[in-house]
N, C-alpha and C positions, 0 to 999 in steps of 0.2 A: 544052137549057140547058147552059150551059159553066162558069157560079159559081153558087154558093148562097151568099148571103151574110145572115150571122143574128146583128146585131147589139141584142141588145132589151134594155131598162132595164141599167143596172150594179147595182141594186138589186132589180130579177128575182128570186126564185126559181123554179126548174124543175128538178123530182128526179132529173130525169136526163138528159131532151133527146134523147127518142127521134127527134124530125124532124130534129135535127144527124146522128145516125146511119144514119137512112134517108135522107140527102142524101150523104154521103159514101160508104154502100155501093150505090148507084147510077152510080156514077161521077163525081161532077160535082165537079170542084173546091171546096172549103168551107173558108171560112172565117167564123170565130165570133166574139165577143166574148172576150177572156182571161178572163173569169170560169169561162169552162168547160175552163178546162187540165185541172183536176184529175180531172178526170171523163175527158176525152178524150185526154190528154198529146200524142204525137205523130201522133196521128190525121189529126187537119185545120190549119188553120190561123187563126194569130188575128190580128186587128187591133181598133184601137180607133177609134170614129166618127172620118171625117178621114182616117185612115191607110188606108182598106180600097181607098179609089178607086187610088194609087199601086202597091198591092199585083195589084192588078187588073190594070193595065195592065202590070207587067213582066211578069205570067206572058202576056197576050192579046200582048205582044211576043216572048217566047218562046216558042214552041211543044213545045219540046223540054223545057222545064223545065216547062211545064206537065205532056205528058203524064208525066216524070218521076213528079211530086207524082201525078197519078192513081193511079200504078201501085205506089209507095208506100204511098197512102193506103186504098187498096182491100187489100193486103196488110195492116196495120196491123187494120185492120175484122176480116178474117178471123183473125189471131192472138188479138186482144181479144176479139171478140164472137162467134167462130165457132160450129159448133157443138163443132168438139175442146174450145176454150178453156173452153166453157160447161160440158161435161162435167170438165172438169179441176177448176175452180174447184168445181161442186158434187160432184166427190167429194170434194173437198179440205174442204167442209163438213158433211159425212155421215158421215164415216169414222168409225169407233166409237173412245170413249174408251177407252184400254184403261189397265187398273189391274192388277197383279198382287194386289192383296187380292182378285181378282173371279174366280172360277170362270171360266176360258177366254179369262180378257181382255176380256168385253165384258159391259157394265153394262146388268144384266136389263131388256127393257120396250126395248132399243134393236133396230131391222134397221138393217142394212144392204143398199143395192142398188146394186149398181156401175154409174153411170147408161151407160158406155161399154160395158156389155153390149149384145151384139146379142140376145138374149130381151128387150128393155126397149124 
Protein backbone atom coordinates (compact mmCIF):
# COMPACT_ATOMS: atom_id res chain seq x y z
CA UNK A 1 0.00 0.00 0.00
CA UNK A 2 1.47 3.52 -0.90
CA UNK A 3 -1.63 5.95 0.87
CA UNK A 4 -3.82 5.51 3.60
CA UNK A 5 -6.32 7.58 3.40
CA UNK A 6 -8.84 8.20 6.52
CA UNK A 7 -11.36 10.42 5.88
CA UNK A 8 -14.62 9.68 8.30
CA UNK A 9 -17.69 11.77 9.56
CA UNK A 10 -16.46 15.69 10.47
CA UNK A 11 -18.58 15.05 13.38
CA UNK A 12 -16.75 11.61 14.37
CA UNK A 13 -15.43 11.20 17.53
CA UNK A 14 -12.36 8.94 18.05
CA UNK A 15 -10.05 9.30 21.27
CA UNK A 16 -7.35 9.13 19.64
CA UNK A 17 -6.91 7.30 16.28
CA UNK A 18 -4.71 4.53 16.92
CA UNK A 19 -5.08 3.09 13.11
CA UNK A 20 -3.94 6.90 11.84
CA UNK A 21 -0.92 5.88 13.92
CA UNK A 22 -0.36 2.40 13.01
CA UNK A 23 -0.75 3.58 9.25
CA UNK A 24 1.84 6.26 9.41
CA UNK A 25 4.26 4.14 11.47
CA UNK A 26 4.33 1.47 8.88
CA UNK A 27 5.40 3.48 6.40
CA UNK A 28 2.68 4.43 4.17
CA UNK A 29 1.99 7.85 3.31
CA UNK A 30 -1.36 9.13 5.36
CA UNK A 31 -3.36 11.38 5.13
CA UNK A 32 -6.47 12.37 7.45
CA UNK A 33 -9.24 14.45 7.87
CA UNK A 34 -8.12 18.01 9.62
CA UNK A 35 -10.08 17.06 12.51
CA UNK A 36 -7.13 15.23 13.63
CA UNK A 37 -4.36 18.06 13.63
CA UNK A 38 -4.56 18.39 17.05
CA UNK A 39 -3.78 15.12 18.02
CA UNK A 40 -1.38 14.34 15.17
CA UNK A 41 0.17 18.07 14.19
CA UNK A 42 2.75 17.35 11.68
CA UNK A 43 2.66 13.74 11.72
CA UNK A 44 0.67 12.92 8.43
CA UNK A 45 -1.16 14.76 6.40
CA UNK A 46 -4.69 16.25 6.01
CA UNK A 47 -7.22 16.83 3.37
CA UNK A 48 -10.82 17.34 3.20
CA UNK A 49 -13.42 15.01 1.06
CA UNK A 50 -12.55 16.29 -2.63
CA UNK A 51 -9.33 17.65 -1.88
CA UNK A 52 -7.37 14.22 -0.92
CA UNK A 53 -7.63 12.82 -4.80
CA UNK A 54 -5.44 16.01 -5.96
CA UNK A 55 -3.22 15.49 -2.97
CA UNK A 56 -2.67 11.95 -4.09
CA UNK A 57 -1.72 12.42 -7.41
CA UNK A 58 1.15 15.17 -6.80
CA UNK A 59 2.90 12.96 -4.33
CA UNK A 60 2.10 9.34 -6.95
CA UNK A 61 3.66 12.21 -9.55
CA UNK A 62 6.56 12.79 -7.36
CA UNK A 63 8.45 10.39 -6.08
CA UNK A 64 10.86 12.17 -4.55
CA UNK A 65 8.54 14.24 -2.51
CA UNK A 66 6.77 11.37 -1.66
CA UNK A 67 9.49 9.42 -0.19
CA UNK A 68 10.43 12.76 1.53
CA UNK A 69 6.98 12.99 3.48
CA UNK A 70 7.72 9.03 4.47
CA UNK A 71 10.85 9.78 5.79
CA UNK A 72 9.54 12.62 7.67
CA UNK A 73 6.65 11.18 8.90
CA UNK A 74 8.15 8.09 10.13
CA UNK A 75 10.62 10.34 12.02
CA UNK A 76 7.64 12.54 13.47
CA UNK A 77 6.07 8.86 14.80
CA UNK A 78 9.26 8.14 16.56
CA UNK A 79 9.81 11.64 18.18
CA UNK A 80 5.87 11.72 19.39
CA UNK A 81 5.05 8.33 20.01
CA UNK A 82 8.43 6.72 20.59
CA UNK A 83 9.44 4.87 23.21
CA UNK A 84 11.99 7.87 24.47
CA UNK A 85 9.08 10.26 24.01
CA UNK A 86 6.75 8.02 25.83
CA UNK A 87 9.16 7.73 28.73
CA UNK A 88 9.72 11.47 28.64
CA UNK A 89 6.15 12.51 28.86
CA UNK A 90 5.46 9.78 31.64
CA UNK A 91 8.15 10.89 33.85
CA UNK A 92 7.26 14.36 33.19
CA UNK A 93 3.81 12.96 34.87
CA UNK A 94 5.17 10.96 37.77
CA UNK A 95 7.75 13.16 39.00
CA UNK A 96 6.99 13.85 42.71
CA UNK A 97 5.51 17.11 43.87
CA UNK A 98 8.02 18.54 45.78
CA UNK A 99 6.99 21.34 48.65
CA UNK A 100 9.59 22.57 51.07
CA UNK A 101 6.82 22.36 54.05
CA UNK A 102 7.39 18.33 53.21
CA UNK A 103 10.03 16.37 54.98
CA UNK A 104 12.70 15.65 51.81
CA UNK A 105 10.62 17.25 49.15
CA UNK A 106 8.31 14.44 48.51
CA UNK A 107 4.57 14.24 49.65
CA UNK A 108 4.15 11.12 51.83
CA UNK A 109 2.10 7.89 50.08
CA UNK A 110 3.99 9.23 46.58
CA UNK A 111 6.93 6.70 44.55
CA UNK A 112 8.56 7.60 42.26
CA UNK A 113 10.03 5.25 39.16
CA UNK A 114 11.97 6.62 36.71
CA UNK A 115 10.32 4.77 33.78
CA UNK A 116 13.81 5.46 31.56
CA UNK A 117 15.40 3.07 34.17
CA UNK A 118 16.87 0.14 32.64
CA UNK A 119 15.84 -2.06 36.24
CA UNK A 120 12.02 -1.25 34.72
Amino acid sequence: MDFFLYLDHADANEAFGRVILEAAASGVLTIVHPKHRSTFGDTVDYALPGQAQALIGRYAADSVAYQERVERTLAEVRRRYGRAGFADRLASLTEPERSDSVAGGVRPGRIWVDPRSPSR
